[in-house]
PDB file of N, CA, C, O and CB in Angstrom:
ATOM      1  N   UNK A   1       3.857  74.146  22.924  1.00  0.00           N
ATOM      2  CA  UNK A   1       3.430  74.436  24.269  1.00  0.00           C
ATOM      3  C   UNK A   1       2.736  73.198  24.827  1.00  0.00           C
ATOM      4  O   UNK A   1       1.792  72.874  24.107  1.00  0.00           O
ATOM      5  CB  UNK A   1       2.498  75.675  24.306  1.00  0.00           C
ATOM      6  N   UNK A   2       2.910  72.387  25.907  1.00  0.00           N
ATOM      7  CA  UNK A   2       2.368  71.617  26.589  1.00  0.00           C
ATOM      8  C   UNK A   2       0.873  71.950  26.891  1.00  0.00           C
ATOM      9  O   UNK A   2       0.385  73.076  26.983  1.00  0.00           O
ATOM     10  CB  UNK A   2       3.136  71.497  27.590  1.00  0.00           C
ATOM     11  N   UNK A   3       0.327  70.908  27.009  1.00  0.00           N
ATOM     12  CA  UNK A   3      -0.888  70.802  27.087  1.00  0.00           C
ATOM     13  C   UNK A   3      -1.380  71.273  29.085  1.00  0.00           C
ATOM     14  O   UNK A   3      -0.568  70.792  29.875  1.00  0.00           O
ATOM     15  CB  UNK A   3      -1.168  69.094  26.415  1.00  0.00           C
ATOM     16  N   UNK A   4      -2.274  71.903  29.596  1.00  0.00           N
ATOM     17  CA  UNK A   4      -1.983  72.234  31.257  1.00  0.00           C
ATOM     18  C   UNK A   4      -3.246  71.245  31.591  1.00  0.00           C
ATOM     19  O   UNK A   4      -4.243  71.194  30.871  1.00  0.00           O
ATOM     20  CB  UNK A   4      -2.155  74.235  31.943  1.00  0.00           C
ATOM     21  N   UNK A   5      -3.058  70.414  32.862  1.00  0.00           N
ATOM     22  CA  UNK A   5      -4.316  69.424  32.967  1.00  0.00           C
ATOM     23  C   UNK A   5      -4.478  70.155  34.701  1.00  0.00           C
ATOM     24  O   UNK A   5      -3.704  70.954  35.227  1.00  0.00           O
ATOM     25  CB  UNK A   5      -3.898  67.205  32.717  1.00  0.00           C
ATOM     26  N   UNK A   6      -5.388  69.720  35.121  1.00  0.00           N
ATOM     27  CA  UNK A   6      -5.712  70.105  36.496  1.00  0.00           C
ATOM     28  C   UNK A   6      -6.104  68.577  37.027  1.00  0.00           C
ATOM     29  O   UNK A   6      -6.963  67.835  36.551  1.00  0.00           O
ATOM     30  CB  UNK A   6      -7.028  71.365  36.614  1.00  0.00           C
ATOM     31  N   UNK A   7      -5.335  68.360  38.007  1.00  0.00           N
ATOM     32  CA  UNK A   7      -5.542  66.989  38.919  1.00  0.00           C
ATOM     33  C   UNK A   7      -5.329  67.210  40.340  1.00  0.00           C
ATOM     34  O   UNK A   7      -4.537  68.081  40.699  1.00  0.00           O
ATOM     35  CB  UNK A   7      -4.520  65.807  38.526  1.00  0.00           C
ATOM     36  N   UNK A   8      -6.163  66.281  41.442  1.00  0.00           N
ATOM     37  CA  UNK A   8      -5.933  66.110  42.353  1.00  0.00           C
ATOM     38  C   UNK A   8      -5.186  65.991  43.162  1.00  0.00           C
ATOM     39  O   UNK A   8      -4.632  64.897  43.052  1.00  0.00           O
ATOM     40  CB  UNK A   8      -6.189  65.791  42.375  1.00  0.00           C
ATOM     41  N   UNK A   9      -4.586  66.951  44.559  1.00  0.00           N
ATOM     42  CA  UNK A   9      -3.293  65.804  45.106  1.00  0.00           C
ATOM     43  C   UNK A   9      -3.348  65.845  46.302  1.00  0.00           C
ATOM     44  O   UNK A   9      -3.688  66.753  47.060  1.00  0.00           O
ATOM     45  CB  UNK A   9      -1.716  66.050  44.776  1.00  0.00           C
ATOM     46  N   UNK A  10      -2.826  64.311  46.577  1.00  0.00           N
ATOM     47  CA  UNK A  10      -3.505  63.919  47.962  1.00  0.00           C
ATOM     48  C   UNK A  10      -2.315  64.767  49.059  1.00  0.00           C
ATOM     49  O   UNK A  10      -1.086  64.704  49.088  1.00  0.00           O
ATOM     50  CB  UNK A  10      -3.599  61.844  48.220  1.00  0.00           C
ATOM     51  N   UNK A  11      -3.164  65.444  49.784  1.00  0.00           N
ATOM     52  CA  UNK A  11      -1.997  66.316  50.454  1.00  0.00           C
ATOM     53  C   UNK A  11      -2.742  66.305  52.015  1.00  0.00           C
ATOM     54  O   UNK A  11      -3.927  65.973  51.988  1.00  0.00           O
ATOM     55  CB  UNK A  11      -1.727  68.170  49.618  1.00  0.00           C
ATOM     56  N   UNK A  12      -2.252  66.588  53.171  1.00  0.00           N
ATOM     57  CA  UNK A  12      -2.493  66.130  54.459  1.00  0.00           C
ATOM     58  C   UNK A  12      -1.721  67.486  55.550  1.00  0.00           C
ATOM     59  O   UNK A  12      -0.590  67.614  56.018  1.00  0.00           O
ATOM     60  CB  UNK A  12      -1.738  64.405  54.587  1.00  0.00           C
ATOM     61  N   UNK A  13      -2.945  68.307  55.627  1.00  0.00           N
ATOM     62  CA  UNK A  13      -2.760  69.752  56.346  1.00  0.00           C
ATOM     63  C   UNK A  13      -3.095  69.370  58.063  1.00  0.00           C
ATOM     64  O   UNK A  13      -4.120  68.898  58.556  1.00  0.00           O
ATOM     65  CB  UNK A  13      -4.079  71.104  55.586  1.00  0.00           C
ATOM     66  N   UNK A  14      -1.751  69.796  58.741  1.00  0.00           N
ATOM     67  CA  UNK A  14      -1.634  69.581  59.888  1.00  0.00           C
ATOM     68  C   UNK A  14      -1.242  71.210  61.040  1.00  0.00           C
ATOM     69  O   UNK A  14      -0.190  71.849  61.033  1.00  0.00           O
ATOM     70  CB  UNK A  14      -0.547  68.395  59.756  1.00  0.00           C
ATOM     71  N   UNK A  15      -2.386  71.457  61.830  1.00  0.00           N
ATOM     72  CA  UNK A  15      -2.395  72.646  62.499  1.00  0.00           C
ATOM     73  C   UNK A  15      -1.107  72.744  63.790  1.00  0.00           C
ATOM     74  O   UNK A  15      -1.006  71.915  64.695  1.00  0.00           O
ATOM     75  CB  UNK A  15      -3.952  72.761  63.072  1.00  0.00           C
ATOM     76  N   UNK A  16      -0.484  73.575  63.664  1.00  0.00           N
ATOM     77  CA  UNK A  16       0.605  73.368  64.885  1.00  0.00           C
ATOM     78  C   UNK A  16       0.372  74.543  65.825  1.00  0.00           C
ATOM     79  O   UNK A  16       0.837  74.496  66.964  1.00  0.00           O
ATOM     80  CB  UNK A  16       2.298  73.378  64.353  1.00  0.00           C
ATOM     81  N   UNK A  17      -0.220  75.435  65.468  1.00  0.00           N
ATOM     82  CA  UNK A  17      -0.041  76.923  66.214  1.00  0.00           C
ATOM     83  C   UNK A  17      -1.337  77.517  65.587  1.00  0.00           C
ATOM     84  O   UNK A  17      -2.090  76.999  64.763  1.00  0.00           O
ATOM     85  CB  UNK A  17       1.562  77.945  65.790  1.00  0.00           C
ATOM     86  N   UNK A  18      -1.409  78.792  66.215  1.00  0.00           N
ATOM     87  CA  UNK A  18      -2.908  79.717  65.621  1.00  0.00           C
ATOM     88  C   UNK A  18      -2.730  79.860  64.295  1.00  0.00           C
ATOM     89  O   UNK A  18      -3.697  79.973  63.542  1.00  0.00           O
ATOM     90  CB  UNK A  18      -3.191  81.384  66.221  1.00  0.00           C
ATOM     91  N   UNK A  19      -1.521  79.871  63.881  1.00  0.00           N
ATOM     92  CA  UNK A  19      -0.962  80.627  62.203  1.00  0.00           C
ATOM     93  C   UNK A  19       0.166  79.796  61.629  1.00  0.00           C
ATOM     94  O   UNK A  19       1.043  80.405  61.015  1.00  0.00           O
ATOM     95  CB  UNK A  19      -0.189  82.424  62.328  1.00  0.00           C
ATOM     96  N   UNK A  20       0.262  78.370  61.761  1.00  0.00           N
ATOM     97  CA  UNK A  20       1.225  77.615  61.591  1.00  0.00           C
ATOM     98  C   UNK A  20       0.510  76.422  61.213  1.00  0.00           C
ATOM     99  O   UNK A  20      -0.594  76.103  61.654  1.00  0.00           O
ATOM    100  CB  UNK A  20       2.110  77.548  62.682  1.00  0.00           C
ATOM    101  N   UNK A  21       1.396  75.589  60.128  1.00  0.00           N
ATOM    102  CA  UNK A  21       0.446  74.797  59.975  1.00  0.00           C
ATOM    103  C   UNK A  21       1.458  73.754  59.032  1.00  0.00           C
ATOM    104  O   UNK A  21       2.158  74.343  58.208  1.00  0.00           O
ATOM    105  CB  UNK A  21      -0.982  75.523  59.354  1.00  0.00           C
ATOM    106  N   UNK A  22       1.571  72.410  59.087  1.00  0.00           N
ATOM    107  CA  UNK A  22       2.382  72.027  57.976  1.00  0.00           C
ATOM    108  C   UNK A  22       1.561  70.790  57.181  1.00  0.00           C
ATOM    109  O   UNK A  22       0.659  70.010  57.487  1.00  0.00           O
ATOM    110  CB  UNK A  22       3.910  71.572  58.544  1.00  0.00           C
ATOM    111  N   UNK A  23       2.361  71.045  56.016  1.00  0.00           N
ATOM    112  CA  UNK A  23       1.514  70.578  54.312  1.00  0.00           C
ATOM    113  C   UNK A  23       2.691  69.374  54.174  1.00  0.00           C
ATOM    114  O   UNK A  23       3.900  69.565  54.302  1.00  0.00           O
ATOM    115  CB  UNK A  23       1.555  72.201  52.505  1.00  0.00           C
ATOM    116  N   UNK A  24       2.127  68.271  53.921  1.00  0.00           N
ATOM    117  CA  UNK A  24       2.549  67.258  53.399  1.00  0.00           C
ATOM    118  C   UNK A  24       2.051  66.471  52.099  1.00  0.00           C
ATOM    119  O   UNK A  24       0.865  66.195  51.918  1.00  0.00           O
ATOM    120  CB  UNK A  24       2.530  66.636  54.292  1.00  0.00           C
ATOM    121  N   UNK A  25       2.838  66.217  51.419  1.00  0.00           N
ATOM    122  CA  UNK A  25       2.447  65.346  50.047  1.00  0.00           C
ATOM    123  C   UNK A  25       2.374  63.837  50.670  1.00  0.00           C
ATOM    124  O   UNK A  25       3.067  63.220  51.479  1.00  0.00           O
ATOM    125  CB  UNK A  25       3.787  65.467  48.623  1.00  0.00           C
ATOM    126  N   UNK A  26       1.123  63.518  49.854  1.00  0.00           N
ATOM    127  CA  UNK A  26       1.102  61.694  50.485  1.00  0.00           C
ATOM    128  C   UNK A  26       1.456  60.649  49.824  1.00  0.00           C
ATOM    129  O   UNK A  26       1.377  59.492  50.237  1.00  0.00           O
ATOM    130  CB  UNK A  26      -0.188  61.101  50.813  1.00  0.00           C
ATOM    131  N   UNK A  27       1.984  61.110  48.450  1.00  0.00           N
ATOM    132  CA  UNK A  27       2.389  60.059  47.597  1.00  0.00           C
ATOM    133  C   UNK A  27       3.773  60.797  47.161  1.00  0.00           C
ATOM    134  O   UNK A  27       4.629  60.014  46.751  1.00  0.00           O
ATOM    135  CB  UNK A  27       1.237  59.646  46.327  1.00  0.00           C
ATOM    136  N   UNK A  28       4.155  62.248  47.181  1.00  0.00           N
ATOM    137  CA  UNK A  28       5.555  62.568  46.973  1.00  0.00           C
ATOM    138  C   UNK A  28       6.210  62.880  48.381  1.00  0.00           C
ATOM    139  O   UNK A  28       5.437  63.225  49.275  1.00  0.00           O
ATOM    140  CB  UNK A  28       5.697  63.809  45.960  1.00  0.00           C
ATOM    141  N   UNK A  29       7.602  62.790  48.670  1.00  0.00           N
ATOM    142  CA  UNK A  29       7.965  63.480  50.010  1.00  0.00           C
ATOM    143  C   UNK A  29       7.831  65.011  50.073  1.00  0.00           C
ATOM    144  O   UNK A  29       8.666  65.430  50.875  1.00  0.00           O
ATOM    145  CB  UNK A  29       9.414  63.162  50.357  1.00  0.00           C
ATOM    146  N   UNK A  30       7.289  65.757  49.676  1.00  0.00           N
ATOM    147  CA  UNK A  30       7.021  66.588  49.477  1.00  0.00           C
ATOM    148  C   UNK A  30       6.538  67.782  51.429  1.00  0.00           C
ATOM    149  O   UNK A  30       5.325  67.810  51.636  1.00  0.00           O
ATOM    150  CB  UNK A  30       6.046  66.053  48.261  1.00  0.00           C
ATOM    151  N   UNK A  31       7.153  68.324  52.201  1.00  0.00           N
ATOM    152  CA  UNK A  31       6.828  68.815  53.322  1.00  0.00           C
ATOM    153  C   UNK A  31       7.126  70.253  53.470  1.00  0.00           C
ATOM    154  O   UNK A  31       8.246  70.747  53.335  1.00  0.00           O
ATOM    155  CB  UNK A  31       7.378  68.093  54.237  1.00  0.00           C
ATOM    156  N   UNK A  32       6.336  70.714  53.680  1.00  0.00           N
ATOM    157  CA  UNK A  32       6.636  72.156  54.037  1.00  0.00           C
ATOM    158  C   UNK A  32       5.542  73.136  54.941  1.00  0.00           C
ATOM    159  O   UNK A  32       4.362  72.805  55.052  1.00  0.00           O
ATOM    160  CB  UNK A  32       6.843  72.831  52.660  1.00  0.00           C
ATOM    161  N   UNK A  33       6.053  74.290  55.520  1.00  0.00           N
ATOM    162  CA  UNK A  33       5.475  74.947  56.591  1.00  0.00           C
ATOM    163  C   UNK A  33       4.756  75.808  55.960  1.00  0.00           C
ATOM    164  O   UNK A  33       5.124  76.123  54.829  1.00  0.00           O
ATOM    165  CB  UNK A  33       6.315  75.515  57.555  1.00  0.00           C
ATOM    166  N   UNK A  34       3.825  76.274  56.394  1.00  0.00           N
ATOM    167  CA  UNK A  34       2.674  77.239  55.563  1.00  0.00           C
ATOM    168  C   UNK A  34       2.087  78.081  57.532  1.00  0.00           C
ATOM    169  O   UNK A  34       1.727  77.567  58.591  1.00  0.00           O
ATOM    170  CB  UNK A  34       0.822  75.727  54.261  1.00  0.00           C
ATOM    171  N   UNK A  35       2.348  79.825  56.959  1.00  0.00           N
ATOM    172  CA  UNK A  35       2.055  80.662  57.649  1.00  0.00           C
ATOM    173  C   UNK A  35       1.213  81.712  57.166  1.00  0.00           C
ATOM    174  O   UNK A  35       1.375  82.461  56.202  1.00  0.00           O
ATOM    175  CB  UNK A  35       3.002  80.991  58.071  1.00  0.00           C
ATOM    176  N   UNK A  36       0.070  81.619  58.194  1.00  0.00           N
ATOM    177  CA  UNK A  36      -1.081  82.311  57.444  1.00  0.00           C
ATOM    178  C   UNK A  36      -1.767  83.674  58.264  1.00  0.00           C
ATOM    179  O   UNK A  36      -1.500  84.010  59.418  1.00  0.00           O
ATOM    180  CB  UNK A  36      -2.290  81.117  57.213  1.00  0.00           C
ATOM    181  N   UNK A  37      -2.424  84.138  57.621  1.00  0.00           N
ATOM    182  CA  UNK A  37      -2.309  85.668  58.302  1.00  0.00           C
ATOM    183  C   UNK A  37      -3.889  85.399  59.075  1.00  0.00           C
ATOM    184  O   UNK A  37      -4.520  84.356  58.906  1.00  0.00           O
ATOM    185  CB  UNK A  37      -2.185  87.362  56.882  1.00  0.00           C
ATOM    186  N   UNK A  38      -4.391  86.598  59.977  1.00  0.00           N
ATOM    187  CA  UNK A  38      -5.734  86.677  60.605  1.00  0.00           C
ATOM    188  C   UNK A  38      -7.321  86.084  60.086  1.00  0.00           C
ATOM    189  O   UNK A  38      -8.301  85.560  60.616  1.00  0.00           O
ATOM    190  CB  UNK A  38      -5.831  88.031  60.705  1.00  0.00           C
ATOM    191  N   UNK A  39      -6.883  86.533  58.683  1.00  0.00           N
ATOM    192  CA  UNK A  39      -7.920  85.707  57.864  1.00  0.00           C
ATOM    193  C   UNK A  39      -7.713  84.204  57.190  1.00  0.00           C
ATOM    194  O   UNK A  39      -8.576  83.481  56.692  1.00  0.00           O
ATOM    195  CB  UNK A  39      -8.227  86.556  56.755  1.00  0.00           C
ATOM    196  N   UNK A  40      -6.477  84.000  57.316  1.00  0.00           N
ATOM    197  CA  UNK A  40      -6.149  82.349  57.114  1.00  0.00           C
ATOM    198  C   UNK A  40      -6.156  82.638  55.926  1.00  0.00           C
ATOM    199  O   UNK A  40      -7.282  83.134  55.905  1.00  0.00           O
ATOM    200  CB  UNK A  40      -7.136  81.027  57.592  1.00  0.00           C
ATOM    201  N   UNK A  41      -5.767  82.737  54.808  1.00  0.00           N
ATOM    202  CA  UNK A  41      -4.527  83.573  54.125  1.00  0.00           C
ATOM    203  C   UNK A  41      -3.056  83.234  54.154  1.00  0.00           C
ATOM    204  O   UNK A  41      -2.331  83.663  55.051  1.00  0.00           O
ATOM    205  CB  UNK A  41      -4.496  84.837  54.682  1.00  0.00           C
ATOM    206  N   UNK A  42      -2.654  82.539  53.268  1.00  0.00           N
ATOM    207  CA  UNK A  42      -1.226  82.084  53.495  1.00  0.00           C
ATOM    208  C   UNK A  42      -0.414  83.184  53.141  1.00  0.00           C
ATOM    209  O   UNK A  42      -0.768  83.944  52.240  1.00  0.00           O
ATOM    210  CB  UNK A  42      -0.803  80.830  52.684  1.00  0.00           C
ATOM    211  N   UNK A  43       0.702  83.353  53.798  1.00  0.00           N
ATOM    212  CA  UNK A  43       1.286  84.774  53.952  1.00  0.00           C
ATOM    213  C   UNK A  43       2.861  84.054  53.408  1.00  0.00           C
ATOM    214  O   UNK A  43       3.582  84.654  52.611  1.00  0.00           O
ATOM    215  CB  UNK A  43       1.153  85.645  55.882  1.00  0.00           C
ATOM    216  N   UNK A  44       3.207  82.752  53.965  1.00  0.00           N
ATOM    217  CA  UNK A  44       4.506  81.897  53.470  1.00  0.00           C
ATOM    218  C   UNK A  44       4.338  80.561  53.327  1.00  0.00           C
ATOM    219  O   UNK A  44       3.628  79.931  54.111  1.00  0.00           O
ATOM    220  CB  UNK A  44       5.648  81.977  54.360  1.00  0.00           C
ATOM    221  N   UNK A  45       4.953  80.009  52.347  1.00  0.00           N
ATOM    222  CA  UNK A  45       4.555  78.881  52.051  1.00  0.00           C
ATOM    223  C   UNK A  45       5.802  78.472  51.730  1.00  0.00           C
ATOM    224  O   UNK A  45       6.375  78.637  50.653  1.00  0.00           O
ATOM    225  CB  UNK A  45       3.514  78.751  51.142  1.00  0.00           C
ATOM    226  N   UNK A  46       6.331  77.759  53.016  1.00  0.00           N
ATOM    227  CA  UNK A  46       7.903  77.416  53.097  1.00  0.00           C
ATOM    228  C   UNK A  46       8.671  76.336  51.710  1.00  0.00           C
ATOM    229  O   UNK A  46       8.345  75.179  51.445  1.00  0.00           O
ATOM    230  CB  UNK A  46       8.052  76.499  54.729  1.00  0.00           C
ATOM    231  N   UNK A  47       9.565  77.039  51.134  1.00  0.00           N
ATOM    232  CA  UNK A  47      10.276  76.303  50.168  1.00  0.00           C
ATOM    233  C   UNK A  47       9.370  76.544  48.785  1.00  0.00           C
ATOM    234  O   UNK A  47       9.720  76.041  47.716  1.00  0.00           O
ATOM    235  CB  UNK A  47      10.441  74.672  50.656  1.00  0.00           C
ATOM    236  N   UNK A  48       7.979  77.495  48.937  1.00  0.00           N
ATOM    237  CA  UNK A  48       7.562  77.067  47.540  1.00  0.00           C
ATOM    238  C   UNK A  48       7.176  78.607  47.407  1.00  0.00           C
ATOM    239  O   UNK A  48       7.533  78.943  46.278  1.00  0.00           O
ATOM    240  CB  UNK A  48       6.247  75.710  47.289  1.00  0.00           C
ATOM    241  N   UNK A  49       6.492  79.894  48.198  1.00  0.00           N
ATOM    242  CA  UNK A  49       6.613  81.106  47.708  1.00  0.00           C
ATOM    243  C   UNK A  49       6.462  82.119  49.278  1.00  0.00           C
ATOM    244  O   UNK A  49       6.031  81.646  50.329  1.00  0.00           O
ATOM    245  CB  UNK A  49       5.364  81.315  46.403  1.00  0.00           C
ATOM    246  N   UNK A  50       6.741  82.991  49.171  1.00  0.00           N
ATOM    247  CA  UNK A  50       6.066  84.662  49.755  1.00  0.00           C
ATOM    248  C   UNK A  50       5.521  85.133  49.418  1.00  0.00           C
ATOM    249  O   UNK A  50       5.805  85.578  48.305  1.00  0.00           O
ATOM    250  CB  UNK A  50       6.466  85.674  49.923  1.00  0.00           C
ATOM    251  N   UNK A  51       4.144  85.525  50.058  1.00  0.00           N
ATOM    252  CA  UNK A  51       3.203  86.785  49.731  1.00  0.00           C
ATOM    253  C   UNK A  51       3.987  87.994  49.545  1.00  0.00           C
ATOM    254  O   UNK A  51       5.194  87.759  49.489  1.00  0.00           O
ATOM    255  CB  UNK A  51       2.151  87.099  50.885  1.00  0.00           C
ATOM    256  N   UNK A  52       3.644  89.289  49.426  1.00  0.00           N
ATOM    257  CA  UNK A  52       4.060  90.026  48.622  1.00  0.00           C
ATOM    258  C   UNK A  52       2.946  91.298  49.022  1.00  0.00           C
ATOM    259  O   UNK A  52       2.058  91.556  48.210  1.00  0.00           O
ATOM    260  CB  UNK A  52       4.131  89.332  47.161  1.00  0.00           C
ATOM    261  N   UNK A  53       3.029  91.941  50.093  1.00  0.00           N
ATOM    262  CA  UNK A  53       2.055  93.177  50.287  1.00  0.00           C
ATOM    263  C   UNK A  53       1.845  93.781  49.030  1.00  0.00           C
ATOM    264  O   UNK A  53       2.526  93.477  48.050  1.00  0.00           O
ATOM    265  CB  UNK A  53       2.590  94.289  51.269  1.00  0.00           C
ATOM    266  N   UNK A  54       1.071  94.500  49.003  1.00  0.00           N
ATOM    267  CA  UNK A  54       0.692  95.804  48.279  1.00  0.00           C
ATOM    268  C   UNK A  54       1.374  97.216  49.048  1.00  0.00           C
ATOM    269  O   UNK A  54       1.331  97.452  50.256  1.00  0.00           O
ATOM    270  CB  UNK A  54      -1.073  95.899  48.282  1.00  0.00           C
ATOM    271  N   UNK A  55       1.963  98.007  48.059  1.00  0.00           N
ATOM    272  CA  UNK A  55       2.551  99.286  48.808  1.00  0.00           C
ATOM    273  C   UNK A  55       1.431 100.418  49.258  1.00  0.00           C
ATOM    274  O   UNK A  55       1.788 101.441  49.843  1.00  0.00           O
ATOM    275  CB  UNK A  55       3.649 100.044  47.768  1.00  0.00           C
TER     276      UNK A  55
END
């Protein structure tokens, strides 16, 4: 089993809308859209997951 390390990453959060917002990596190309709910709360996190209500 690999060893798990926790590191820093330089990442650069840009507001577009009340609930829109896009995430960039600054040393990988790394871009994607992040949508967040009333409490700011990411609800989608484009290309990487979906929240998932409770029933």
């Amino acid at each position: 089993m690999p060893a798990l390390t926790i590191a820093p990453a330089a990442r650069r959060y840009t507001r577009l809308a009340a609930h829109r917002h896009r995430s960039q990596g600054l040393f990988r190309g790394f871009r994607g859209g992040l949508l967040v709910d009333a409490e700011g709360l990411v609800r989608v996190y484009e290309g990487t997951f979906t929240r998932v209500e409770a029933p």
